[in-house]
MMTF fields as JSON, N, C-alpha, C and O atoms, coordinates in Angstrom:
{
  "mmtfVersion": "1.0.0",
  "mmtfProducer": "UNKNOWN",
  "numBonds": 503,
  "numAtoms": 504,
  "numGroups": 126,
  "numChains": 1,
  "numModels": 1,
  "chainsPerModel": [1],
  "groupsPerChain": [126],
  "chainIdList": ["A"],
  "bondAtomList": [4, 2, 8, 6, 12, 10, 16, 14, 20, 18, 24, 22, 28, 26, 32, 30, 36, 34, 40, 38, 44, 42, 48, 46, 52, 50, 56, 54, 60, 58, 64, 62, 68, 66, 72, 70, 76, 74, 80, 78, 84, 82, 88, 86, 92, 90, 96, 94, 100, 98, 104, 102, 108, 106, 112, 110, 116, 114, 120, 118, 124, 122, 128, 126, 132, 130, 136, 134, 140, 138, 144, 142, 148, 146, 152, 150, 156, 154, 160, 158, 164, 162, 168, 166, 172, 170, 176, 174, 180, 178, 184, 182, 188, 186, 192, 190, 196, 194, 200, 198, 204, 202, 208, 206, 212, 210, 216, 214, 220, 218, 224, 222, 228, 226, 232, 230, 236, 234, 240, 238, 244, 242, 248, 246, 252, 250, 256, 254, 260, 258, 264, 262, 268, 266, 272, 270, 276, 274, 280, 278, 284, 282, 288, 286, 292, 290, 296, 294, 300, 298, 304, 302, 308, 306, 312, 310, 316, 314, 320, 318, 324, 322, 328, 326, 332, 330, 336, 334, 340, 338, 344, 342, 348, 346, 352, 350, 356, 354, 360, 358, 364, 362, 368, 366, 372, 370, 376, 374, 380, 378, 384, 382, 388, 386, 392, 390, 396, 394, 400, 398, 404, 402, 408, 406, 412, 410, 416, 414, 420, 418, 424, 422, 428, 426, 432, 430, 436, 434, 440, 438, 444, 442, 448, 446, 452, 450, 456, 454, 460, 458, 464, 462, 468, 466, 472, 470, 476, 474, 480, 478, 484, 482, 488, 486, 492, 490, 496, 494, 500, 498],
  "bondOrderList": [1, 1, 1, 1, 1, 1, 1, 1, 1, 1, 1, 1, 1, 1, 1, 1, 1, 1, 1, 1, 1, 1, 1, 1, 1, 1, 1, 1, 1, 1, 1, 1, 1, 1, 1, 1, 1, 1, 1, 1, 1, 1, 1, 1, 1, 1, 1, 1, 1, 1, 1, 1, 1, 1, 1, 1, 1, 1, 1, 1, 1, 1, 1, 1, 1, 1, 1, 1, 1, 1, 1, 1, 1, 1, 1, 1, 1, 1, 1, 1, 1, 1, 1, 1, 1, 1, 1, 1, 1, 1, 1, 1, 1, 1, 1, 1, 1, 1, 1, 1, 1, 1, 1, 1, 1, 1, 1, 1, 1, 1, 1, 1, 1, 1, 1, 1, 1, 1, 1, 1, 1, 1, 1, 1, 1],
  "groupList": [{"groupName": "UNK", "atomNameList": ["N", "CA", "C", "O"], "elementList": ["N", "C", "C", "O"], "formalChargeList": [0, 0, 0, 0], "bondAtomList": [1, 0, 2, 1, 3, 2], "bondOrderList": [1, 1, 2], "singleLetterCode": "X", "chemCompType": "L-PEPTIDE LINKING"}],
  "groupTypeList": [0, 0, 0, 0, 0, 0, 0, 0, 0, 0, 0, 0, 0, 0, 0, 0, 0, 0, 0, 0, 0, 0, 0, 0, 0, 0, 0, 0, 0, 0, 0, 0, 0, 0, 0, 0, 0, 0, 0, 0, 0, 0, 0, 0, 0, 0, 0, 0, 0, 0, 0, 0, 0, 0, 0, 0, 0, 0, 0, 0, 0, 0, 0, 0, 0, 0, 0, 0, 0, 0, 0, 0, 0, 0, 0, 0, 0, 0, 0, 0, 0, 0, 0, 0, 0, 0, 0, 0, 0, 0, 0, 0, 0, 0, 0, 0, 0, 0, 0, 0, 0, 0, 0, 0, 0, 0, 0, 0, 0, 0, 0, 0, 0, 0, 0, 0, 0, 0, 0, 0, 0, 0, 0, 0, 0, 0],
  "groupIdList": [1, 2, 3, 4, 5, 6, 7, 8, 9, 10, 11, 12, 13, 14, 15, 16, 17, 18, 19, 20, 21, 22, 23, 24, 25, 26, 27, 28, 29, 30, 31, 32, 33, 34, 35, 36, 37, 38, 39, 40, 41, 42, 43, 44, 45, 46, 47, 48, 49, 50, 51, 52, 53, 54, 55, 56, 57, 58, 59, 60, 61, 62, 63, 64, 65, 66, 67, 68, 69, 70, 71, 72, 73, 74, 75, 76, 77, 78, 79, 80, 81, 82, 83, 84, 85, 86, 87, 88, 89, 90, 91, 92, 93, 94, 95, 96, 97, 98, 99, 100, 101, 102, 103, 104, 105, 106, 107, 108, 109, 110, 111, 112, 113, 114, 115, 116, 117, 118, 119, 120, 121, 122, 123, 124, 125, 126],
  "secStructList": [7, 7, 1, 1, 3, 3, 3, 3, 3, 7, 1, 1, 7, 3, 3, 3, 3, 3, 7, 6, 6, 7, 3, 3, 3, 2, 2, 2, 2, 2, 6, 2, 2, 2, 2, 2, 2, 2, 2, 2, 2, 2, 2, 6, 7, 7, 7, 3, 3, 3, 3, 7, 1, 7, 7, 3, 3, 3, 7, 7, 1, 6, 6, 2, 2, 2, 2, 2, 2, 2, 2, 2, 2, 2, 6, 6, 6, 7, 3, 3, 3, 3, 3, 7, 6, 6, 7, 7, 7, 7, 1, 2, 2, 2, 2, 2, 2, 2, 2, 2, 6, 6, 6, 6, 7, 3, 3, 3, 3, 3, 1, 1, 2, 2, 2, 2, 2, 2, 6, 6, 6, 7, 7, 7, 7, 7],
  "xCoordList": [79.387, 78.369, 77.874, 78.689, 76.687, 76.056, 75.557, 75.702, 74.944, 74.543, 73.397, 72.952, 72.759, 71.005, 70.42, 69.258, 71.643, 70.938, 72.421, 73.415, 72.538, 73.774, 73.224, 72.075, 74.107, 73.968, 74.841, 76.044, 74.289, 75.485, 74.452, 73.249, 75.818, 75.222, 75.131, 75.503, 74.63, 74.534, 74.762, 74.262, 75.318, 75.212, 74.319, 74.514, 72.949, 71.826, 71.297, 71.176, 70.993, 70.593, 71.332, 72.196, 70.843, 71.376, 70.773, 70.004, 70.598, 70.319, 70.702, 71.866, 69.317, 69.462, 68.768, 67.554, 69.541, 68.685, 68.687, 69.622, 67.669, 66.954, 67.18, 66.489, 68.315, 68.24, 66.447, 65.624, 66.163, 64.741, 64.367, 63.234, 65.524, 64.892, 65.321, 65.742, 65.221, 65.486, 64.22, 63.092, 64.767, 63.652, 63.825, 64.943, 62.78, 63.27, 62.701, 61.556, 64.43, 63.936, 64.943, 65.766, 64.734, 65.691, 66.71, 67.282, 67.777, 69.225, 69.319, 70.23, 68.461, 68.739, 68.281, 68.514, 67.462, 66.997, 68.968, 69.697, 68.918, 70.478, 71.425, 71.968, 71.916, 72.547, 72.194, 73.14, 71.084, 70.859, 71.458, 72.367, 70.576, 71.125, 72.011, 72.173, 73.062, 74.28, 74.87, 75.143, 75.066, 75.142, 75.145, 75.847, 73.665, 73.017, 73.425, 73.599, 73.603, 74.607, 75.607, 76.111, 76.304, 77.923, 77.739, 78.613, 76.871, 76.357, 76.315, 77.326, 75.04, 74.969, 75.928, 76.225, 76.908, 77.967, 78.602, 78.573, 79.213, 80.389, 79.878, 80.643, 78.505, 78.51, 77.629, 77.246, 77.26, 76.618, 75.008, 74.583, 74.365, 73.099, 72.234, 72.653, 70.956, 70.114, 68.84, 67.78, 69.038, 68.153, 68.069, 68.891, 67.237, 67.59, 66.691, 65.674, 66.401, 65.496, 65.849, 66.909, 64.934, 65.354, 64.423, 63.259, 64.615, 63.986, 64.457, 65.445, 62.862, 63.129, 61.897, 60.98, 61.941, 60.273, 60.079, 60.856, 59.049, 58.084, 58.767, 59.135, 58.917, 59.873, 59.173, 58.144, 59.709, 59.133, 59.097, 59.263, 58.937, 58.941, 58.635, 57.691, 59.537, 59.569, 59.907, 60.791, 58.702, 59.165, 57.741, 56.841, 57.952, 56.466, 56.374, 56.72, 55.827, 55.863, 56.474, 56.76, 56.856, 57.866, 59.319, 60.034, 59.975, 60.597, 60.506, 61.474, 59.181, 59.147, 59.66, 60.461, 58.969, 59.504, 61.086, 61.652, 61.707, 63.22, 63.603, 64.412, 63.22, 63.339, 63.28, 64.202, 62.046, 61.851, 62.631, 62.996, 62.85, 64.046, 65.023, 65.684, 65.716, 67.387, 67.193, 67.778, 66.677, 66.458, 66.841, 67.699, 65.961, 66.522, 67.06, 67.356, 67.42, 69.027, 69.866, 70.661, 69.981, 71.16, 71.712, 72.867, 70.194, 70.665, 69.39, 68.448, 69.877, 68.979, 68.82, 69.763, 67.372, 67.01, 66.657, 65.867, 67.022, 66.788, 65.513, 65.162, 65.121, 64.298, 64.284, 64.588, 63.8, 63.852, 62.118, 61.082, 62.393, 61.379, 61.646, 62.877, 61.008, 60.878, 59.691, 58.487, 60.498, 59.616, 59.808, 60.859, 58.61, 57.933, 57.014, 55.955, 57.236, 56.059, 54.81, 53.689, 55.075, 54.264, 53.706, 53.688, 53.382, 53.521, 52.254, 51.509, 51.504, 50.003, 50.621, 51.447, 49.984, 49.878, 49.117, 48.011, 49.976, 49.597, 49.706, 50.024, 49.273, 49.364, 51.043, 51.63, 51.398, 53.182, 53.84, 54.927, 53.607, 54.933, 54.012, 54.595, 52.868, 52.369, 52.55, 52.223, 53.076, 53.696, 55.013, 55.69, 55.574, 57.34, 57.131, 57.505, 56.826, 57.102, 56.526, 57.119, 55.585, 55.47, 56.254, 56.322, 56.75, 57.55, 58.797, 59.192, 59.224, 60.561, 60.284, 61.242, 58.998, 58.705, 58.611, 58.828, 58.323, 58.338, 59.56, 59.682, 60.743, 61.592, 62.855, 64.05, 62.266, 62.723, 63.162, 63.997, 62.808, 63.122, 62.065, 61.5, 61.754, 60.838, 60.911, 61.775, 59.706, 59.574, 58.308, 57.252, 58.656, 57.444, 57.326, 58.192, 56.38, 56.201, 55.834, 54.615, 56.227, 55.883, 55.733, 56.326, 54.798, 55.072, 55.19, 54.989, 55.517, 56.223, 56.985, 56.623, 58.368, 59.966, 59.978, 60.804, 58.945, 58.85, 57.999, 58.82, 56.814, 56.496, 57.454, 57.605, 57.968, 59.26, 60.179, 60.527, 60.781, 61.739, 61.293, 61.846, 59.958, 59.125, 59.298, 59.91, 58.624, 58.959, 60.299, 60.336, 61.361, 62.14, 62.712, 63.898, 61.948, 62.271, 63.859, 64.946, 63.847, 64.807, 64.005, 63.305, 64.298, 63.917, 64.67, 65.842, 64.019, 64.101, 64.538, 63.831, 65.932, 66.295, 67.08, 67.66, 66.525, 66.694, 66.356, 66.991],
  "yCoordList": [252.244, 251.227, 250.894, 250.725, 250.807, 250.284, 248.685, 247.921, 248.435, 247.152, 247.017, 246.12, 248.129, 248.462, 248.684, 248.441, 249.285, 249.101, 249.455, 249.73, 249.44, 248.884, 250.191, 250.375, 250.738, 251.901, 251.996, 252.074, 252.002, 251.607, 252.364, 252.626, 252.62, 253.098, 251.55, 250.388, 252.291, 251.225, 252.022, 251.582, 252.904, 253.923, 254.427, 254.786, 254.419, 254.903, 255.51, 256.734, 254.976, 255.388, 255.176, 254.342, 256.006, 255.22, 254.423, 255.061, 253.007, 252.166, 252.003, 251.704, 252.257, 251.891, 250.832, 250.824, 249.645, 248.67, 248.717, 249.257, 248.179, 247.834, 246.944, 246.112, 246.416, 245.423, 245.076, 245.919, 243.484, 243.177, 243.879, 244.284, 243.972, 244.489, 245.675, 245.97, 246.766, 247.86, 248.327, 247.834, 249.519, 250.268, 251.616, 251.978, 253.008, 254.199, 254.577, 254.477, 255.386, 256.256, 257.654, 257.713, 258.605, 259.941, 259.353, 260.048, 258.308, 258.541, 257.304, 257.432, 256.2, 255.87, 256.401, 255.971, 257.589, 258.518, 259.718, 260.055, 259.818, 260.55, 260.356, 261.222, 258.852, 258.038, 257.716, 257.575, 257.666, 257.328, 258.821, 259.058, 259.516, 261.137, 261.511, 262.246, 261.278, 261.464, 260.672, 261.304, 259.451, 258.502, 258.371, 257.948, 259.143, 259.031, 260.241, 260.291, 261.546, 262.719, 262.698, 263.567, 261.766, 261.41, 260.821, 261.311, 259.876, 258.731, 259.822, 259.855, 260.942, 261.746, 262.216, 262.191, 262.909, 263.951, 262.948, 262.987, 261.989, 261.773, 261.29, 261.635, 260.427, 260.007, 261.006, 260.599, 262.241, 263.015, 262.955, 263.5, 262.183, 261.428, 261.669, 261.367, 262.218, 262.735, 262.264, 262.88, 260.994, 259.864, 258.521, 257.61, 258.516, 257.356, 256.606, 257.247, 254.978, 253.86, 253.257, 252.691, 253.449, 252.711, 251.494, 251.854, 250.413, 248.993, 248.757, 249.032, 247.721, 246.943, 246.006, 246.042, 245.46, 244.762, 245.751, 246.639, 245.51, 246.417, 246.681, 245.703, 247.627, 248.366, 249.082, 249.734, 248.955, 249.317, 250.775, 251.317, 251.296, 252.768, 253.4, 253.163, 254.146, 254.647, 256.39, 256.962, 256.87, 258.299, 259.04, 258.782, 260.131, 260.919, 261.657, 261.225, 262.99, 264.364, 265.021, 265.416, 265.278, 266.009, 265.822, 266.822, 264.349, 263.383, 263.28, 263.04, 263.48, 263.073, 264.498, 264.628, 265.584, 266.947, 267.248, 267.981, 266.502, 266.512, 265.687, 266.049, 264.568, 263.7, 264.496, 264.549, 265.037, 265.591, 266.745, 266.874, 267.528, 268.875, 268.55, 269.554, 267.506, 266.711, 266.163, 266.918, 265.317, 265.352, 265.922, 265.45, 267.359, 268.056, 269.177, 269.96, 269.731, 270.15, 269.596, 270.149, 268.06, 267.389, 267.343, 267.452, 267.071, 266.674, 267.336, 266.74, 268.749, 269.472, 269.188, 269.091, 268.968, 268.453, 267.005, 266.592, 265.884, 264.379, 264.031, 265.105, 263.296, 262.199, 260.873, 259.906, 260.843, 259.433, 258.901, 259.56, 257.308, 256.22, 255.865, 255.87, 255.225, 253.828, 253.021, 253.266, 251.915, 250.875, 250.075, 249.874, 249.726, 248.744, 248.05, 248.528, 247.049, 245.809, 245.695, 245.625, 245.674, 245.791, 247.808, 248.199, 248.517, 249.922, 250.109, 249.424, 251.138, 251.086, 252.669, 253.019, 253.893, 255.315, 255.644, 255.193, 256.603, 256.958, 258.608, 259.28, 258.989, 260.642, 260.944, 261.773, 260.178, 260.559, 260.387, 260.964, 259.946, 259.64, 260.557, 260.824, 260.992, 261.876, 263.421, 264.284, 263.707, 264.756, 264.562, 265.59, 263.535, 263.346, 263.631, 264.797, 263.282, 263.617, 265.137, 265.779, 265.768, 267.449, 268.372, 269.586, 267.848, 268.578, 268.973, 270.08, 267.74, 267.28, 267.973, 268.656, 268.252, 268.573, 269.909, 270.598, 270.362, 272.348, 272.824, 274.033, 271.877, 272.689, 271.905, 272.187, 271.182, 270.823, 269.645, 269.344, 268.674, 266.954, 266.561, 266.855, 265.944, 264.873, 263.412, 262.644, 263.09, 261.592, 261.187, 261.816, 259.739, 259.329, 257.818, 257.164, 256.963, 255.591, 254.478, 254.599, 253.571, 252.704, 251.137, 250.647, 250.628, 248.774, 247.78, 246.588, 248.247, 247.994, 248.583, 249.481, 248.095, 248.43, 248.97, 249.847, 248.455, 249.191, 250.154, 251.025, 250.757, 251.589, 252.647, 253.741, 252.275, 253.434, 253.757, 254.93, 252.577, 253.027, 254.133, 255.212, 253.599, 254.305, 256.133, 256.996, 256.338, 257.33, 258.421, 259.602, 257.394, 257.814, 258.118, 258.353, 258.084, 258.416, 257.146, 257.657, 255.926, 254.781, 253.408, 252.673, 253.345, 252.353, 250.509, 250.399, 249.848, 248.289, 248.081, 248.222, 247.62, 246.361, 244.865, 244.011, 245.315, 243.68, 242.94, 242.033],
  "zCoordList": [154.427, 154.35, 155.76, 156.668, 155.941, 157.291, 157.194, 156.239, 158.448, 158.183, 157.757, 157.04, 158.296, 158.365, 156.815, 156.488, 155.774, 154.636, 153.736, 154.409, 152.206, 151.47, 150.297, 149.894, 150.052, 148.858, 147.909, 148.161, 146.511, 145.703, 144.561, 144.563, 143.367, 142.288, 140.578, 140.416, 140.015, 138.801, 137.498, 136.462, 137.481, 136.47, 135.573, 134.411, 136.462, 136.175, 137.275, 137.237, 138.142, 139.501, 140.968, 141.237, 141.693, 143.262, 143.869, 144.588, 144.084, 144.865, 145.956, 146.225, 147.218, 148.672, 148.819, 148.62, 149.24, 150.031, 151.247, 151.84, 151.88, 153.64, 153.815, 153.228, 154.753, 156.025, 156.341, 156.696, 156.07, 156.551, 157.959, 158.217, 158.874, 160.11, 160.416, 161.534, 159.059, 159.415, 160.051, 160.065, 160.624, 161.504, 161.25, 161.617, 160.492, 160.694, 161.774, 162.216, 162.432, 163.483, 163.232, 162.318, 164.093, 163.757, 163.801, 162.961, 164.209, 164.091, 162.871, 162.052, 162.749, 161.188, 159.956, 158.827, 160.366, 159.137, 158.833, 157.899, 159.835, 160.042, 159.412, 158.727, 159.549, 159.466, 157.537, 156.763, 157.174, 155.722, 154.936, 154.141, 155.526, 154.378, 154.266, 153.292, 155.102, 155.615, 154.416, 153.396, 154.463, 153.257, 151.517, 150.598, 151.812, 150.61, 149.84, 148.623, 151.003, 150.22, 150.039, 149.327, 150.56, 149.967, 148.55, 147.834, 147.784, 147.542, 146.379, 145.678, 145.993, 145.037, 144.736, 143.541, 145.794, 145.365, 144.423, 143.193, 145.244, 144.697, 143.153, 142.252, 142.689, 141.68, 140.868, 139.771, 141.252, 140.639, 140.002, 138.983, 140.881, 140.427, 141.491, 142.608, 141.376, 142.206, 141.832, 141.936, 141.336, 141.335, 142.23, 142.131, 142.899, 144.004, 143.906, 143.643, 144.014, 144.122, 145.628, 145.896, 146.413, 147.544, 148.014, 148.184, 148.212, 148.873, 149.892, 150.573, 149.913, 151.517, 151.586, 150.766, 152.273, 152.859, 153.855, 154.204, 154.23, 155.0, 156.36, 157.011, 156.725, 157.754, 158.978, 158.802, 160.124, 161.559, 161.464, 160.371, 162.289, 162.308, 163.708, 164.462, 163.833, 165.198, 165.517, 166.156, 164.706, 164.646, 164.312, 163.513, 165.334, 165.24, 164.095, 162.996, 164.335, 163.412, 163.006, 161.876, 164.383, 164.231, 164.144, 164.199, 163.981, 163.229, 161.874, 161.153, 161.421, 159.681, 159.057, 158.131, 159.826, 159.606, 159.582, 158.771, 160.683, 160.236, 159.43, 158.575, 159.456, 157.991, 156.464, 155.649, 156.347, 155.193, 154.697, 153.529, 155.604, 155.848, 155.608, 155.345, 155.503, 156.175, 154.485, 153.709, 153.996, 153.021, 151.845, 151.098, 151.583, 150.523, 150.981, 150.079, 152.631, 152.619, 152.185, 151.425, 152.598, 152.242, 151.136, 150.724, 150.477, 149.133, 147.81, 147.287, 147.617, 146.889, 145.731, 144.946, 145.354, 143.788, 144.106, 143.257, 145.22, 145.662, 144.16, 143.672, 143.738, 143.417, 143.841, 143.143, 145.401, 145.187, 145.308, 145.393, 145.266, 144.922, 145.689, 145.71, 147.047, 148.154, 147.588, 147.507, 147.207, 146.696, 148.133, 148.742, 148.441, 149.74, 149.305, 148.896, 149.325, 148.516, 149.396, 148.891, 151.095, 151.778, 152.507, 153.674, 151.32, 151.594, 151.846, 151.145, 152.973, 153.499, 153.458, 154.301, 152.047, 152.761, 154.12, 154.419, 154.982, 156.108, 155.897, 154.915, 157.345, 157.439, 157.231, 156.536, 157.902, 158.447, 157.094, 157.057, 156.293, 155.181, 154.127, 153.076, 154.245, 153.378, 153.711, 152.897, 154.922, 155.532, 155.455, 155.446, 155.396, 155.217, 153.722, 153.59, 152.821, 151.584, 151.437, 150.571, 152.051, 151.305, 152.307, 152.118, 153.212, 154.013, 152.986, 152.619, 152.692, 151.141, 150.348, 149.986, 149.63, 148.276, 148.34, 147.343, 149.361, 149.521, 149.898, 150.093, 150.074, 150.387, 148.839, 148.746, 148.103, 146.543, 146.623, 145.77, 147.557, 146.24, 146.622, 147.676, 145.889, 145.406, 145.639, 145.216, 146.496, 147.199, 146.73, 146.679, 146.311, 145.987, 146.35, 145.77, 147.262, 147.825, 146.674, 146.55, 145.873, 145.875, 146.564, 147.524, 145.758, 145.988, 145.04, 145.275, 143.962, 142.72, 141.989, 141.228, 142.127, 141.543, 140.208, 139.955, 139.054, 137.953, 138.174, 138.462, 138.276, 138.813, 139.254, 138.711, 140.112, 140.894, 139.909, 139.783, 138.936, 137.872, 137.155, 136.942, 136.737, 135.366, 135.97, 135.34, 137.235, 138.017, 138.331, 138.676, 138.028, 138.325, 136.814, 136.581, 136.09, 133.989, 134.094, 133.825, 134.398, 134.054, 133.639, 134.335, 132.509, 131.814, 132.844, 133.204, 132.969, 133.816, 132.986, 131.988, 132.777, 132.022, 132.127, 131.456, 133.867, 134.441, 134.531, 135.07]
}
């Protein structure tokens, strides 16, 4: 467990939450997959919902490119959802996600949590 964000399962999905003042950069992108592939193995679920409020960011291109790579090496087949309530698509996270998606998981941004469920084929029943 880190401080920067809390990962846990529900026996439906994997839930990552964000520390309000998280920030991605290459060594907390590192630091998450690292995590988050322990996180699948051990519970066998390659479904992920991840939150936060709106998050800093400190990483170029060629950062999102290892992001996206690190990703579904880590963790082949990934589905996850980042639900961000405050989410603005940019170039960089639209290149972090097809960087992901050509080499096989699947990322997709929301800013609504059902939305992301629906996405992720898990019915809300909270």
């Amino acid at each position: 467990m880190s401080a920067d964000f809390s990962v846990e399962f529900n026996g439906k999905y994997i839930q990552v939450i964000h520390a309000p003042d998280y920030e991605i950069s290459p060594e907390s992108n590192e630091k998450l997959w690292a995590e988050l592939s322990q996180a699948c193995r051990k519970y066998k679920c390659l479904k992920v919902l991840a939150e936060g409020p709106s998050q800093k960011r400190k990483i170029s291109s060629m950062d999102a490119f290892q992001s996206g790579s690190q990703a579904s090496e880590s963790i082949p087949g990934l589905n996850l959802a980042i639900c961000i309530s405050e989410y603005t698509p940019d170039e960089t996270t639209e290149f972090f996600k097809n960087v992901a998606y050509n080499r096989g998981a699947n990322i997709e941004f929301f800013k609504d949590k059902k939305k992301a469920l629906d996405w992720l084929g898990i019915k809300d029943t909270e």
